[in-house]
C-alpha positions in Angstrom: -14.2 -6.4 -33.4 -15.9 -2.6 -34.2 -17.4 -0.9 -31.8 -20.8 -1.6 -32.3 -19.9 -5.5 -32.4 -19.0 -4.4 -28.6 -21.9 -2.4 -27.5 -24.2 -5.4 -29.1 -22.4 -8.2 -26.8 -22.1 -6.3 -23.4 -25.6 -7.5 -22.1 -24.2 -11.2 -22.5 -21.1 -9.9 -20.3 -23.5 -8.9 -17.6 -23.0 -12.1 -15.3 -19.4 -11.3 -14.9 -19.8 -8.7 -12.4 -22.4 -6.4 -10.9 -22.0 -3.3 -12.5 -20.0 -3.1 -16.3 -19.9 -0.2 -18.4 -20.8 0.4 -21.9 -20.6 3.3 -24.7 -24.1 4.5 -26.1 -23.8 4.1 -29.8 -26.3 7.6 -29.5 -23.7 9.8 -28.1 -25.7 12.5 -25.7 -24.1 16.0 -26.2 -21.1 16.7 -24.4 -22.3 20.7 -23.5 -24.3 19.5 -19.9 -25.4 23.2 -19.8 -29.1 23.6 -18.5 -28.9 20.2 -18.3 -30.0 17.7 -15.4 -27.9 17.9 -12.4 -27.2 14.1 -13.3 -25.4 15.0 -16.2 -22.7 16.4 -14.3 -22.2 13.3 -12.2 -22.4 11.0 -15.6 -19.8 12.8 -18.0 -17.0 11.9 -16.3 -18.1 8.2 -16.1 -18.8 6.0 -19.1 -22.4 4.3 -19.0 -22.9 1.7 -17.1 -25.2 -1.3 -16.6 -26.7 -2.0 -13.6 -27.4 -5.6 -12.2 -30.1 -6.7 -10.5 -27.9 -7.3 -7.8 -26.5 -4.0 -7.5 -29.7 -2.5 -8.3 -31.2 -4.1 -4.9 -28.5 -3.1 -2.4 -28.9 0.2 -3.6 -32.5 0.3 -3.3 -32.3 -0.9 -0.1 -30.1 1.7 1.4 -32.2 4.2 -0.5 -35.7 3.2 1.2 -33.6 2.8 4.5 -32.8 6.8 4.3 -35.5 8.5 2.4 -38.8 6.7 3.6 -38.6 7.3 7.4 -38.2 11.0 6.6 -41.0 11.1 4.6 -43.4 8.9 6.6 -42.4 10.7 9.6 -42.9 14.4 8.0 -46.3 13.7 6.6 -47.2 11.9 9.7 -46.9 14.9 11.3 -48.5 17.3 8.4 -51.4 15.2 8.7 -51.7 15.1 12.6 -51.0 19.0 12.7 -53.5 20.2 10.3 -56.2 17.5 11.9 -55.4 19.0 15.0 -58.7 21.6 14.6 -61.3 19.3 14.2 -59.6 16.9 17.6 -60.0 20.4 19.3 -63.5 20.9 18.4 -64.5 17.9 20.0 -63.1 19.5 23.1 -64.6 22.8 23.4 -62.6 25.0 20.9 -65.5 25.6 19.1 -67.0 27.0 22.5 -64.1 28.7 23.8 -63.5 30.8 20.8 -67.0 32.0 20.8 -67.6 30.5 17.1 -70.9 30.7 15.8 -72.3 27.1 15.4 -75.1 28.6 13.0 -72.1 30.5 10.8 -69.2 29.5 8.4 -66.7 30.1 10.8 -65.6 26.9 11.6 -65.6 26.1 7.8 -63.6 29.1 7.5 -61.3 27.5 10.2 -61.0 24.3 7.8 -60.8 26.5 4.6 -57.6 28.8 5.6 -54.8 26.3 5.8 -56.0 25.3 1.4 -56.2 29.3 0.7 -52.2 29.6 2.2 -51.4 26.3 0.7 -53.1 27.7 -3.0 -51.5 31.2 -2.8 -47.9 29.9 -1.8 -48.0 26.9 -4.7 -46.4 29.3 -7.2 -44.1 30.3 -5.1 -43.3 26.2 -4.0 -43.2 25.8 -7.8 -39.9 28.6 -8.1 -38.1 27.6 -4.8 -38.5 23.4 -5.3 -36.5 23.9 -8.0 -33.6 26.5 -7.2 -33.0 25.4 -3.6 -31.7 21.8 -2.2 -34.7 20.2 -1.4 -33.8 18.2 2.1 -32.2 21.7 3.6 -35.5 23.6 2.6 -38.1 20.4 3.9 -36.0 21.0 7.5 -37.1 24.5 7.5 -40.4 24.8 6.6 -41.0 22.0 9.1 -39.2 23.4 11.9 -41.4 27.0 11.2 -45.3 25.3 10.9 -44.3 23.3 14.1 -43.5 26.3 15.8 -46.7 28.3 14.6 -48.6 25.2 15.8 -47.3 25.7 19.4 -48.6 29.3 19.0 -52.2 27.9 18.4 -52.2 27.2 21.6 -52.1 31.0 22.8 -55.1 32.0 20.2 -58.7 31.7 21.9 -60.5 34.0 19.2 -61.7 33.1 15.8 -59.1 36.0 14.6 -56.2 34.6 16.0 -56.9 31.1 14.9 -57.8 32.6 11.7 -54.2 33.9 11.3 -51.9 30.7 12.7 -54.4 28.6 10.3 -53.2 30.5 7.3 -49.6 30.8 8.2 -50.2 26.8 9.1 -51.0 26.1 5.7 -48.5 28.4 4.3 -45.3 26.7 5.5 -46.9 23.2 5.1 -47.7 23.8 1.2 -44.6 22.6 0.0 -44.2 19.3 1.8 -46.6 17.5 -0.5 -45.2 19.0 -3.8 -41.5 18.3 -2.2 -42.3 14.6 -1.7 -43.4 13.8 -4.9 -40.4 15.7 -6.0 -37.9 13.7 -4.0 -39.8 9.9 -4.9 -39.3 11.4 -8.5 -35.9 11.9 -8.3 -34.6 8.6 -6.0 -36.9 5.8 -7.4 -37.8 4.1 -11.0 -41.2 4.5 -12.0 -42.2 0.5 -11.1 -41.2 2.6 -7.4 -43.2 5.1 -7.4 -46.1 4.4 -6.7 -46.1 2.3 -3.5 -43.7 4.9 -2.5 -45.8 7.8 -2.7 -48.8 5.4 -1.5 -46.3 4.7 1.8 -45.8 8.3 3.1 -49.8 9.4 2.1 -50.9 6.4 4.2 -49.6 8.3 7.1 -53.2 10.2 6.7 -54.9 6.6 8.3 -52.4 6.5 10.5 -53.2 9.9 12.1 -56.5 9.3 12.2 -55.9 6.0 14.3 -52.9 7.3 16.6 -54.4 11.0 16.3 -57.0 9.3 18.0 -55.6 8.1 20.5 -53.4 10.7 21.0 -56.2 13.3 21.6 -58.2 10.5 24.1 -55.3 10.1 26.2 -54.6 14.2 26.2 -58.2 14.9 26.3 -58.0 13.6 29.5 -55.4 15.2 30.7 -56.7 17.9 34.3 -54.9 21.4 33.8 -56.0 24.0 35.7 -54.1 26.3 33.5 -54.6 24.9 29.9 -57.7 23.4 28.0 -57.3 19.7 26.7 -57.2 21.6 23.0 -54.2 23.5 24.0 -52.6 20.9 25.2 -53.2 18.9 21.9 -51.6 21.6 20.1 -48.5 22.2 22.3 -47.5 18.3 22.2 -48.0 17.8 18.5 -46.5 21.3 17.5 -43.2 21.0 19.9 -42.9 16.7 18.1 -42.6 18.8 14.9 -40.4 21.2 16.1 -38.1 18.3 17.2 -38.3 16.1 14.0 -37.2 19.0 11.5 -34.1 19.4 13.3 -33.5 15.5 11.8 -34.8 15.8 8.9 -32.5 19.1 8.1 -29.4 16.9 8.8 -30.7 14.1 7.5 -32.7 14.1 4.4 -30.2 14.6 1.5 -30.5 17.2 -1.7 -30.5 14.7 -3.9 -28.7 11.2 -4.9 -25.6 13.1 -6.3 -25.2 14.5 -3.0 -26.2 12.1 -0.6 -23.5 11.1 1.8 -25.1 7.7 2.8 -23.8 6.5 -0.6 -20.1 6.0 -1.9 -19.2 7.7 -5.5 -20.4 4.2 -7.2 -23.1 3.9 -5.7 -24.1 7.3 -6.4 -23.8 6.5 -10.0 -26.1 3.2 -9.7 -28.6 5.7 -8.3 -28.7 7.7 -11.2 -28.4 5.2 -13.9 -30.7 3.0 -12.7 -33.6 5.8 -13.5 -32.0 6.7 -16.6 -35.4 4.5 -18.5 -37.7 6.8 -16.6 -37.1 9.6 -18.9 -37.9 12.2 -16.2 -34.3 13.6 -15.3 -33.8 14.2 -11.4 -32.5 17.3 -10.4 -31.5 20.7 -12.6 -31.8 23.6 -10.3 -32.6 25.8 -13.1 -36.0 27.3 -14.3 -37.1 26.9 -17.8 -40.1 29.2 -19.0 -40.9 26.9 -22.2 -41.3 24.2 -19.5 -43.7 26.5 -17.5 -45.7 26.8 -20.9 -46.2 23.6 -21.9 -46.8 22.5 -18.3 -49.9 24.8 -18.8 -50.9 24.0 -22.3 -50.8 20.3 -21.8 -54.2 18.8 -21.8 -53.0 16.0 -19.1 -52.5 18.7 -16.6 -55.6 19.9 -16.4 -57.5 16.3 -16.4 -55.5 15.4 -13.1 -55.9 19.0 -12.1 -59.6 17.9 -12.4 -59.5 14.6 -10.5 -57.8 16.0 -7.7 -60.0 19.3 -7.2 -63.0 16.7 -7.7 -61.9 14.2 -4.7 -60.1 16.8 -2.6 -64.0 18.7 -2.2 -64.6 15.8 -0.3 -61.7 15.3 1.7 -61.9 18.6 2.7 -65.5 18.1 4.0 -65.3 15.1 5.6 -61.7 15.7 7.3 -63.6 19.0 9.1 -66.8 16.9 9.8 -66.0 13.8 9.9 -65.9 13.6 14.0 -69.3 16.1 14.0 -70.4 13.2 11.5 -69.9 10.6 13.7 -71.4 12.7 16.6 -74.6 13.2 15.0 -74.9 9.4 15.1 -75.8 10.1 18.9 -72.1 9.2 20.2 -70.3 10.9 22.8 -67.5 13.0 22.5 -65.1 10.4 23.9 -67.0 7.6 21.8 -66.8 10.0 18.6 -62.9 10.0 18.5 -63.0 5.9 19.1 -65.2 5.5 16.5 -63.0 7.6 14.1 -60.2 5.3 14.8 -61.5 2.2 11.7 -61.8 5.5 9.2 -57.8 5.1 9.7 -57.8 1.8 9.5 -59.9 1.8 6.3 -57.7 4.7 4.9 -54.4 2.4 4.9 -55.9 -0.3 3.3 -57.5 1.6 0.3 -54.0 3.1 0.2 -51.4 0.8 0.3 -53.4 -1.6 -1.6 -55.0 0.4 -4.5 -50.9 0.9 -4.9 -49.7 -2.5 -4.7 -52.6 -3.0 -7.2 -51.8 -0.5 -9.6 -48.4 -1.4 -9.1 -49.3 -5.2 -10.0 -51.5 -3.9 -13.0 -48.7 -1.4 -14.2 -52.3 0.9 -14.9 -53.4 3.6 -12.4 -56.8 4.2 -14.2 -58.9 0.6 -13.2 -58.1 1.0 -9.8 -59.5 5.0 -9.5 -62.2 3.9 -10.7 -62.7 0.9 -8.4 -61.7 2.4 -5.6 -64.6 5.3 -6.3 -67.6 2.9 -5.7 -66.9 2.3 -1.5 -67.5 6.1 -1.2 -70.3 6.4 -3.8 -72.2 3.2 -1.7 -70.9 4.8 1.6 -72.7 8.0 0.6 -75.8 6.8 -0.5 -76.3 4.9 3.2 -75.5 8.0 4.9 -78.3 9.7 2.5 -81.0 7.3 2.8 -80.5 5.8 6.4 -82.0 7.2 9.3 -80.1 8.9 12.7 -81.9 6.4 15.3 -80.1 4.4 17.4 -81.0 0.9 16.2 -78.8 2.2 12.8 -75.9 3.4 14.1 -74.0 0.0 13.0 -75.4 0.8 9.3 -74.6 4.2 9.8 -70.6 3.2 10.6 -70.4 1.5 8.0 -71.3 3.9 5.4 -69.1 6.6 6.6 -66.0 3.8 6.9 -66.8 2.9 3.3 -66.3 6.7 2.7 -62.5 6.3 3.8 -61.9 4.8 0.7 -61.3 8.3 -0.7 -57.4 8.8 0.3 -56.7 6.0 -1.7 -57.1 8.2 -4.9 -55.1 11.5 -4.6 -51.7 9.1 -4.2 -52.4 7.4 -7.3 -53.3 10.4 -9.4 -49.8 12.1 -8.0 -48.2 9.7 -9.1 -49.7 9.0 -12.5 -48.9 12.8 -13.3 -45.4 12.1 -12.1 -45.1 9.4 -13.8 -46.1 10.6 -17.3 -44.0 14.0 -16.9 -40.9 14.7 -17.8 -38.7 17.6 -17.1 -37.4 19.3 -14.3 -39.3 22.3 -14.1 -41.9 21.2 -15.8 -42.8 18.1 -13.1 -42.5 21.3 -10.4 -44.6 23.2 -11.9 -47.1 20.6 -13.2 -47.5 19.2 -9.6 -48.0 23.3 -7.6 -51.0 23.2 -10.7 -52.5 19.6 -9.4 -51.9 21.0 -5.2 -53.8 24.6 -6.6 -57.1 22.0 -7.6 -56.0 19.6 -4.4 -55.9 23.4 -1.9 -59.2 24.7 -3.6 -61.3 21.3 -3.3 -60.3 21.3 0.2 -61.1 25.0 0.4 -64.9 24.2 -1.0 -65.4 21.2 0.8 -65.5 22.0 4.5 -68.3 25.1 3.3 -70.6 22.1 1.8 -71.2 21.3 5.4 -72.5 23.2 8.0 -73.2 22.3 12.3 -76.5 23.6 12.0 -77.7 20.8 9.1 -76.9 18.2 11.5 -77.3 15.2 11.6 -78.1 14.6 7.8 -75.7 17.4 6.0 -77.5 16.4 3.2 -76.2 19.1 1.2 -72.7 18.2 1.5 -73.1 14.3 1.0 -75.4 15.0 -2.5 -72.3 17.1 -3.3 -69.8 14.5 -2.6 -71.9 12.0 -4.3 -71.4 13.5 -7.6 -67.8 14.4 -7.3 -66.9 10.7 -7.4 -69.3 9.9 -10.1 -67.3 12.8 -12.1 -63.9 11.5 -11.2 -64.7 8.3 -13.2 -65.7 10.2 -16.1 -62.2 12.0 -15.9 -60.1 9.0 -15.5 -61.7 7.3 -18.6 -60.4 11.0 -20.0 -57.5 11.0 -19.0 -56.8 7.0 -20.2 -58.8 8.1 -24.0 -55.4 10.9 -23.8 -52.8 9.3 -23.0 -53.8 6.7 -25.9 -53.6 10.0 -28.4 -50.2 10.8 -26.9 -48.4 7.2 -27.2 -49.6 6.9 -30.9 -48.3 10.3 -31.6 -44.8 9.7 -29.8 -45.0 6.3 -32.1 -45.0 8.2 -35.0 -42.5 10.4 -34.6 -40.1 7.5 -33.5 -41.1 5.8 -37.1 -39.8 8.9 -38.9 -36.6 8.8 -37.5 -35.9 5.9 -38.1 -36.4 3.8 -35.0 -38.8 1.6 -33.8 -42.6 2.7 -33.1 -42.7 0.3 -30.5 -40.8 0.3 -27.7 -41.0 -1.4 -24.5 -41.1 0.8 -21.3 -38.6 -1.5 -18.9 -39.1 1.6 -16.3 -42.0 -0.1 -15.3 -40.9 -4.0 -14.9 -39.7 -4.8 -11.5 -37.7 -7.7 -10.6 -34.3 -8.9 -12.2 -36.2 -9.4 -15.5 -35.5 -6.2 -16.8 -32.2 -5.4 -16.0 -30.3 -7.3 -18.8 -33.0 -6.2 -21.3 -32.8 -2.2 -20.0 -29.3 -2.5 -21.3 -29.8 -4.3 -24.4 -32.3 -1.5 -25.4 -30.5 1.2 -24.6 -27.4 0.1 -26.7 -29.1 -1.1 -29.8 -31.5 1.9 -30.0 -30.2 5.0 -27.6 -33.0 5.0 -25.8 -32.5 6.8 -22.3 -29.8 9.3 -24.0 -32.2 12.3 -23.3 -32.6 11.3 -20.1 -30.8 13.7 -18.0 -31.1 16.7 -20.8 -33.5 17.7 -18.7 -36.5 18.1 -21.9 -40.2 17.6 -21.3 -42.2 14.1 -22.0 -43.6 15.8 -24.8 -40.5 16.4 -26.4 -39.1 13.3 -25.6 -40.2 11.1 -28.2 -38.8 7.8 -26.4 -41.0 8.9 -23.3 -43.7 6.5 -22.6 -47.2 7.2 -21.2 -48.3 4.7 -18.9 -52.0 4.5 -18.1 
């Protein structure tokens, strides 16, 4: 029997056992040189298939490791930088002497998306040439400490200053978890596992909640109720990124939770998402194209346009709700559904998309809550008999988080390249830091209760997100046909079907069958960009 009369019958073999392996009849390049890190681990293995079987225990022990670390972390991201506007409800505001008529509270808002948008470039660099668990753990362990230090700072100077360095160490979490979802999971994964660890933003706003109720009340003659908030979520912090430093591994080549085989299942079975893992080395053409790419700079677009009004309405939202005529005890209460409402728009515009396999319908749908959420808060009245009407125009609002997850993990998804997805992702958090920078100054204490100018503002930002997406979709269109093309003239097939989106046992023996006949997946781990790739699939 040749050889290719072997490679062509291994998928029927597949039955036989969990894992097999086979030859490529593409041979990769032996020099693994500036390659993906997952190179190294594959050359001294022959290629194997992965069963549907094998491909679930893995999974499993994957999810078991990696998600608490990341739900926990960004749980407490989330609570620490919402820790302000619990604080203001409880007489920071007065206590610092902060003009109510000024932007200085804004400003308060502002400062932790001006550290986050200077240090991005920096995040870009070090996310790439340093283990990416050890470096989590210490950035982590330093923001939790400057948060206990908040506690100390009673002048709009000194909050100014643990604000910024705040936001400075917290500006890599958010790029290092898409990095690390990116490197452990397929890209039929993705999604609801970037949707998991951003829901933790709804569940800070229901337990961050509660958590500042129940300290709110606590009596101290010698610290505020703020101060207080800020020592018990800073010194939680402080003790979580001890964990996650021992814990959270560098990558699946190194993690110890797995055995040597199961190490290679890890890797293989993302070998279809044509995105590489790991390479630890920085490549300037990557930088280049990262910035010459049209894509970039749609989601760049989306996510300054939706992160205008997070940034507003995080900083406000509990004044918001105030200006309905609630108390300050009643305010954080009625903030409590806006969590709610959060997780749902979350998890499920990602199980949708996820059912879909298409990002782009469910941005759009999940713009119109906010638009119709706005437009009450515009055109209904502060009195008392509205208040219900009122609620449930700024809960429709909480649609919003739903969005930035999904347009994370669309970039991820249709970018390939090691440096490249860094940088590409520190572009998207510079538009994500600056919306949030601009949207806390389109609200002010002294245009309560309306805001008007804020919520007109907001209005038209979601309006302008749709336009992008149908952009961004009209693109990615140009980009598959051109990638079609190229596969024509060399010979192989124009159309090609992307199995790193199917889910389920379905695409397991047909992942193999495809990569044999046609090498697709042997530039996998050479670490080249998506547009260089010309097996790399868009997905809309």
């Amino acid at each position: 029997m040749s050889k290719h009369d072997e490679v062509a019958s291994a998928p029927q073999e597949i039955g036989k056992a969990d894992v097999e392996t086979v030859e490529s009849i593409h041979k990769p390049s032996q020099n693994i040189r500036g390659k993906d890190k997952a190179a190294e681990l594959l050359e001294s293995s022959e290629r194997i298939i992965v069963s549907s079987e094998e491909n679930k225990r893995v999974l499993r022990k994957i999810d078991l490791i990696i998600l608490p670390i990341l739900l926990s972390v960004y749980f407490l991201q989330s609570l620490d930088k919402t820790t302000l506007s619990y604080a203001s409800v409880f007489g920071l505001i007065e206590d610092a002497k902060l003009n109510p008529n000024s932007d200085q509270y804004s400003w308060l808002g502002s400062i932790v998306y001006i550290a986050q948008l200077v240090m991005q470039p920096i995040v870009a660099v070090l996310l790439v040439k340093f283990p990416i668990g050890k470096f989590t753990g210490i950035m982590v362990f330093t923001w939790g400490c400057i948060l206990c230090g908040m506690a100390g700072t009673t002048s709009f100077a000194g909050l100014m200053a643990t604000r910024f360095l705040l936001g400075a160490f917290e500006a890599a979490v958010a790029p290092a978890f898409i990095a690390v979802v990116q490197m452990w999971y397929k890209r039929s994964e993705q999604t609801n596992r970037n949707a998991a660890w951003y829901s933790m933003l709804g569940i800070v706003n229901i337990l961050g909640s509660l958590l500042s109720y129940g300290l709110g009340h606590i009596q101290s003659d010698r610290l505020h109720s703020y101060q207080i908030i800020f020592l018990f979520c800073g010194l939680l912090t402080v003790v979580v990124s001890i964990a996650v430093y021992i814990f959270m591994p560098d990558s699946p080549m190194e993690a110890k939770f797995l055995n040597q085989h199961e190490k290679l299942v890890a890797v293989e079975r993302l070998r279809m998402n044509q995105m590489g893992v790991a390479s630890r080395v920085w490549k300037w053409d990557h930088v280049l194209e990262a910035f010459l790419d049209v894509k970039t700079w749609i989601w760049f677009s989306m996510l300054t346009a939706v992160s205008i009004p997070s940034g507003g309405i995080t900083t406000f939202g509990p004044l918001i709700i105030q200006s309905f005529g609630f108390t300050k005890f009643q305010t954080i209460l009625f903030n409590m559904p806006f969590g709610a409402v959060q997780i749902i728009a979350t998890l499920g515009g990602a199980w949708l998309a996820t059912r879909l396999k298409k990002k782009s319908p469910v941005l759009i749908m999940l713009c119109i809550p906010p638009i119709i959420g706005i437009i009450i808060l515009m055109v209904v009245g502060r009195e008392k008999k509205h208040r219900g009407v009122l609620l449930l125009g700024y809960y429709l609002t909480s649609f919003y988080p739903g969005i930035s997850p999904l347009i994370y993990s669309w970039s991820g998804q249709n970018t390939g390249g090691d440096t490249k997805r860094k940088v590409t992702t520190s572009i998207l958090f510079v538009g994500a830091s600056a919306g949030n920078i601009i949207g806390p100054h389109l609200f002010k204490p002294s245009e309560k209760p309306y805001y008007r100018r804020g919520l007109r503002s907001n209005l038209a930002l979601f309006v302008a997100i749709i336009v992008l997406v149908i952009l961004g979709v009209l693109w990615i269109g140009v980009m598959n046909r051109k990638h079609a093309s190229v596969r024509e003239s060399m010979g192989k097939s124009a159309n090609i079907v992307d199995l790193s989106m199917e889910t389920g046992a379905q695409s397991d023996p047909e992942e193999a069958e495809n990569a044999q006949a046609t090498g697709v997946g042997d530039k996998a781990f050479d670490d080249v960009t998506d547009m260089k790739n010309e097996d790399f699939i868009y997905v809309y």
